[in-house]
N, C-alpha and C positions, 0 to 999 in steps of 0.2 A: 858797596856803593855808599855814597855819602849826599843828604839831603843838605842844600841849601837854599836862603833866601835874599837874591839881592833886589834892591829898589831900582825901578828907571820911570822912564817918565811915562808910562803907561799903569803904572801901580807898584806892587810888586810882585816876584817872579819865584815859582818856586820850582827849583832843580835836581834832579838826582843823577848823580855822575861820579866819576873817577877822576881825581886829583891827581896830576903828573907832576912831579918832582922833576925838578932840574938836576940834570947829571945824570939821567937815567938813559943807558944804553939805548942805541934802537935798535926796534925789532929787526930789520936786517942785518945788523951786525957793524956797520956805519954811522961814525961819529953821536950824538946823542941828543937827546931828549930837550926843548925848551919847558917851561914853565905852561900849565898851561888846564885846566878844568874842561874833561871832555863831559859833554850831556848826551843823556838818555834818556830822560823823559824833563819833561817842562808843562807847566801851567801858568797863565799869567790872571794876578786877583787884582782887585780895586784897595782892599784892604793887606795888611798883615794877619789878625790875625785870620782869613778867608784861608792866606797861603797858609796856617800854623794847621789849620782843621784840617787841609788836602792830605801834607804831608801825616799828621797821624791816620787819616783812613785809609794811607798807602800803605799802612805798617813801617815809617820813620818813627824817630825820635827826636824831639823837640830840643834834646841834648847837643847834637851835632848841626846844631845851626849855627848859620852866622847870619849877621844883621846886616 
């Protein structure tokens, strides 16, 4: 799973989820996959860096962000 942070108009948001590539089969067997970042956990900060501290106490890395 991959941590990210994006901005919206409530602050910013920080995410941990699986990235779908397009082209990717689906799971039934029927035509395929759009583009598409599914979530599994979320928190929403006032700050950045609030979102940067979450993500390290959840055991991410600060590496696999995006801004």
């Amino acid at each position: 799973m991959v941590w990210r942070i994006r901005k919206s108009s409530l602050g910013f948001i920080a995410e941990k989820g699986i990235e779908v590539k397009s082209g990717t089969p689906a799971p039934g067997g029927i035509g395929y996959l759009m583009p598409a970042f599914i979530v599994y956990e979320m928190a929403t900060f006032k700050t950045q860096r609030q979102a940067e501290k979450y993500i390290i106490q959840k055991g991410g890395t600060l590496a696999a962000l995006e801004a």
